[in-house]
C-alpha positions as CSV (number, residue, x, y, z in Angstrom):
1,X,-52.9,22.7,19.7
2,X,-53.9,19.5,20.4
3,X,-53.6,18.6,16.6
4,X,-50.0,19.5,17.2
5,X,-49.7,17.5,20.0
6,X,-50.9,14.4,17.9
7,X,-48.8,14.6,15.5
8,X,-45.7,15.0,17.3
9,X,-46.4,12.0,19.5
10,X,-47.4,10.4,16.2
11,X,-43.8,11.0,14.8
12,X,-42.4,10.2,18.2
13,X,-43.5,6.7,18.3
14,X,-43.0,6.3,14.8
15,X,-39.3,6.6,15.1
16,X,-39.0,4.4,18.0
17,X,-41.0,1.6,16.0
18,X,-38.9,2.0,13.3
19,X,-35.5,2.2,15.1
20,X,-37.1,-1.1,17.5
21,X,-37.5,-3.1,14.3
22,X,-36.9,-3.3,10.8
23,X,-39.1,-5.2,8.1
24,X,-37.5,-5.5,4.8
25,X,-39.8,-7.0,2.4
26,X,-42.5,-7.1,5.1
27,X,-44.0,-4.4,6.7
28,X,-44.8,-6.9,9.5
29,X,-41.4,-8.1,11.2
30,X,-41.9,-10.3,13.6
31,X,-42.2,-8.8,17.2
32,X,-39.4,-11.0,18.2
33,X,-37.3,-9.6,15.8
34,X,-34.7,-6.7,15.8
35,X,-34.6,-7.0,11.6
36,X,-37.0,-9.3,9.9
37,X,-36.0,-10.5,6.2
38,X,-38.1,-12.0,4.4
39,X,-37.8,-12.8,0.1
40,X,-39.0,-15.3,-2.3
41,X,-36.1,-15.3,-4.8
42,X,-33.3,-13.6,-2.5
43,X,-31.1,-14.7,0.3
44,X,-28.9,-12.7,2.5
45,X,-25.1,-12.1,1.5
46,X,-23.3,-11.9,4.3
47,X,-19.7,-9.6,3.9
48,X,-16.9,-11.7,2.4
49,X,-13.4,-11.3,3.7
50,X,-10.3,-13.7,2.9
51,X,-8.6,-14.9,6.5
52,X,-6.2,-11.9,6.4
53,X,-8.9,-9.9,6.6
54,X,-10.6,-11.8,8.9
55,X,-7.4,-11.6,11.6
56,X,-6.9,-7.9,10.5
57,X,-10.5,-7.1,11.8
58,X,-10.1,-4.6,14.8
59,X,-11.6,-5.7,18.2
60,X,-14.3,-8.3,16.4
61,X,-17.5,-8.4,18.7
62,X,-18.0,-11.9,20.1
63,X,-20.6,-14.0,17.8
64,X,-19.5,-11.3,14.9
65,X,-20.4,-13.3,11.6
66,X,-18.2,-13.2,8.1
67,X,-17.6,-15.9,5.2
68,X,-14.2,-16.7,4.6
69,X,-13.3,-16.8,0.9
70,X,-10.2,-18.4,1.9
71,X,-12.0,-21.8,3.6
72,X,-15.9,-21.3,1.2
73,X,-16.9,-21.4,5.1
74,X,-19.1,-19.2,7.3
75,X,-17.2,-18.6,10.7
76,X,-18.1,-16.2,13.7
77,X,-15.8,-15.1,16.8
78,X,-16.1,-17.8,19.4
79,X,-13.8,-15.9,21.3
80,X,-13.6,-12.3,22.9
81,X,-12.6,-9.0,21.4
82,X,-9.2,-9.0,22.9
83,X,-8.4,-12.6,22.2
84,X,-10.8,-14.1,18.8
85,X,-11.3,-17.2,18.0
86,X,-12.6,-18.0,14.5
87,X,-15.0,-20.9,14.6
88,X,-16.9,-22.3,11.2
89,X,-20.6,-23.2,11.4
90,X,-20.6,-24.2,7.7
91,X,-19.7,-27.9,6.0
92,X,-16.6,-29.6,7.3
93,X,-13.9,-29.7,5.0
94,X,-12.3,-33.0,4.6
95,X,-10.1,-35.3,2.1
96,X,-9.9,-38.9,1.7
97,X,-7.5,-40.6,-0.8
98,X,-6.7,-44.2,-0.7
99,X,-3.6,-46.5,-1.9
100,X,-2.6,-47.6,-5.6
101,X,1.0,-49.1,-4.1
102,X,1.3,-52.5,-3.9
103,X,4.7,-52.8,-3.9
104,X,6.5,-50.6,-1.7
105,X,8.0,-52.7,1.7
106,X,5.8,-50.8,4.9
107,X,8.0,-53.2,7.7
108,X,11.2,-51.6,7.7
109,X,13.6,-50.9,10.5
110,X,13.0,-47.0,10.7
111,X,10.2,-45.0,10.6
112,X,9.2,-44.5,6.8
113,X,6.5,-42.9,5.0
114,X,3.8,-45.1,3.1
115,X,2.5,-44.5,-0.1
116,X,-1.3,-44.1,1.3
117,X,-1.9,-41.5,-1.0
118,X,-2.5,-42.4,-4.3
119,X,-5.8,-42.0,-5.7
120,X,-8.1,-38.9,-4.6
121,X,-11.9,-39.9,-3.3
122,X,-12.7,-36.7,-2.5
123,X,-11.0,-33.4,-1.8
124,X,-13.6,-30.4,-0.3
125,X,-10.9,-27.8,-0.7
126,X,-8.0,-28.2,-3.0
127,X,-6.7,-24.7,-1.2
128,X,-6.4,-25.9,2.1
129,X,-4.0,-28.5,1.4
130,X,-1.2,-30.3,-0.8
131,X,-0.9,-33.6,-1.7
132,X,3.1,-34.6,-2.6
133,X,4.7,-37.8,-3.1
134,X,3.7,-39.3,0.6
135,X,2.5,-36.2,2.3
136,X,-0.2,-33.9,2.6
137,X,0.6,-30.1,3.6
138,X,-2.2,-28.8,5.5
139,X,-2.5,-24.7,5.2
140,X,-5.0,-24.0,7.6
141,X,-4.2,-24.2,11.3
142,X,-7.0,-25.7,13.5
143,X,-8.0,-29.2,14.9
144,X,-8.3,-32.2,12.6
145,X,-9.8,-35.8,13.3
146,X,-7.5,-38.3,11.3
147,X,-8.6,-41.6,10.5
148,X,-6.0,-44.2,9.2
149,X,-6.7,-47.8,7.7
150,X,-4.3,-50.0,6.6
151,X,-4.3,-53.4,5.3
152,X,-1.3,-55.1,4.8
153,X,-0.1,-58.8,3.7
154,X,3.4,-60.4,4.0
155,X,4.1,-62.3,1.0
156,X,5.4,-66.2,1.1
157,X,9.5,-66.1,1.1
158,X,12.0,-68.4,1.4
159,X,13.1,-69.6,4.8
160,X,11.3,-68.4,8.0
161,X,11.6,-64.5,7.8
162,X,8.4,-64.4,7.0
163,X,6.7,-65.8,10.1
164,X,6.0,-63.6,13.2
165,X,6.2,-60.2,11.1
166,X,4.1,-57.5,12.9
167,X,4.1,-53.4,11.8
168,X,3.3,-50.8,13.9
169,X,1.8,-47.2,12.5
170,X,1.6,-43.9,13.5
171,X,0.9,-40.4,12.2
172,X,3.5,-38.0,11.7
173,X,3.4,-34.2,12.0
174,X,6.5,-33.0,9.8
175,X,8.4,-36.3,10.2
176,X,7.9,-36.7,13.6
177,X,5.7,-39.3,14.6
178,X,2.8,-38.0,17.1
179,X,0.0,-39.6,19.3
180,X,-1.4,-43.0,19.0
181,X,0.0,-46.1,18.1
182,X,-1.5,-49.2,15.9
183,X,0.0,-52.4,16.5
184,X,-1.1,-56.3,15.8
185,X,-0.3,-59.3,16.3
186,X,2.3,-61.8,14.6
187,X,1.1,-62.3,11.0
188,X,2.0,-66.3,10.6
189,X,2.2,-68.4,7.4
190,X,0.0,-71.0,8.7
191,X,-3.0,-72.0,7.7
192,X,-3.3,-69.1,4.9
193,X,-2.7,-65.9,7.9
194,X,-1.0,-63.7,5.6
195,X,-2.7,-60.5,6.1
196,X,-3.2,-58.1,9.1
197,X,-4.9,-54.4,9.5
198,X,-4.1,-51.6,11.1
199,X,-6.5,-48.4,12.2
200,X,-6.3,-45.1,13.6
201,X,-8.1,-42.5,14.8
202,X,-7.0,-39.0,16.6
203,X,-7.5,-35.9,16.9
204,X,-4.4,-33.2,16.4
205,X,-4.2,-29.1,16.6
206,X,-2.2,-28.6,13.3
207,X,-0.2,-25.6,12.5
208,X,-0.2,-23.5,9.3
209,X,1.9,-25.6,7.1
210,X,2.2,-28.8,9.2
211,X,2.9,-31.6,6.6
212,X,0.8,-35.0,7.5
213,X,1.9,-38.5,6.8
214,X,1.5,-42.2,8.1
215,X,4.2,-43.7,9.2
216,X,5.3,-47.5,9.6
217,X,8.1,-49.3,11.2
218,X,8.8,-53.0,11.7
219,X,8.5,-54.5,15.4
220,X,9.1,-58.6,14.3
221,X,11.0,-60.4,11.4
222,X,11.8,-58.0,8.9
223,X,10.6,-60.0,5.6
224,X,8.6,-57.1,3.4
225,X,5.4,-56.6,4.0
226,X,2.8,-54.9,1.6
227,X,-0.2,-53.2,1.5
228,X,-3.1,-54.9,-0.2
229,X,-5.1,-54.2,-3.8
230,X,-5.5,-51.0,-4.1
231,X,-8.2,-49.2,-2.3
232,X,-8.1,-51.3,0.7
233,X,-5.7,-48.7,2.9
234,X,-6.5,-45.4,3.1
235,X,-6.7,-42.0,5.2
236,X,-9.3,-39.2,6.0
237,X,-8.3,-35.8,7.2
238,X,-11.5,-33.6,8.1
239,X,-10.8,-29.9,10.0
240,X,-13.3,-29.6,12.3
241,X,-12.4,-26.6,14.5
């Protein structure tokens, strides 16, 4: 009988240790542990979902993990079950491309698109955006930091419209232009001050399909102004929420 006993508080206490924790490749997992993985030549594959499926998940538990296929990101639910909100603990995605134009007049009387993209430095994610022309479509919605450089000189002309020539810059969300301003002084044609910069930096919540470009207008003379060799004006675009 007391054999009996034993065994069934032996297989009582089994169970609960193994429904407490789980070792897989150990049979020692550590006691702080609810699962304990350990491998010397495996890793962990975490289920893969593309962002419809991530939005069509029913009810996702807060801190529920996934990889999007969509993004090559990791994100979990930041948010609650009634109202998620997909964050990505993985490697930012970002873009940089820099100017080739030398030519094009940025100092014109309306708002205008410049030609800051023309060469690619890097692009993390090909998928998550389109560069056209001028513009880059974004196809993820979240929060981006945007940092803008431009360098820009006013070439000698005849007469005087080319003294006291100052462009402004902004970004634009789908032609509008949005949030911070960069401005400068007069650029002069004495003593060689030909050239002035221009820099920006914000932060915007873009929408699905939000198209992204910089935007210059004239606020002194209007002689043409230019950017500089290529390379030296340029914009990054990295998502990071």
């Amino acid at each position: 009988m007391k054999k009996i006993a034993y065994s069934i508080m032996l297989l009582f206490c089994t169970h609960y240790y193994v429904h407490a924790q789980v070792g897989i490749g150990t049979t020692s997992p550590n006691t702080s542990s609810i699962l304990d993985v350990e491998s010397t030549d495996k890793g962990i594959l975490i289920p893969r979902l593309d962002t419809g499926a991530i939005n069509a998940i029913a009810s996702p538990a807060n801190g529920l993990l996934v990889f999007n296929t969509d993004l090559n990101e990791f994100q979990f639910n930041f948010g609650t079950s009634a109202s998620p909100n997909w964050s990505k603990i993985s490697h930012s995605i970002s873009l940089k491309y820099s100017n080739t134009d030398t030519t094009t007049n940025i100092n014109t009387a309306a708002y205008t698109n410049i030609p800051i993209f023309g060469s690619v430095d890097w692009n993390d994610h090909l998928a998550s955006c389109n560069v056209t022309g001028n513009t880059v479509t974004l196809n993820t919605s979240g929060r981006y930091r945007i940092v803008v450089n431009i360098s820009y000189i006013v070439p000698t002309i005849s007469g005087n419209s080319d003294v006291r020539v100052a462009v402004e810059a902004q970004i634009a969300i789908n032609g509008t232009p949005t949030g911070t301003i960069a401005a400068t002084g007069y650029v002069r044609h004495n003593s060689g001050h030909t050239e002035a910069s221009l820099h920006i930096s914000e932060v915007l919540n873009i929408t699905n399909g939000d198209i992204i470009s910089v935007q210059t207008i004239q606020s002194g003379n209007s002689a043409p102004a230019v950017l500089r060799s290529a390379g030296t004006s340029n914009i990054f675009i990295e998502k990071i929420k």
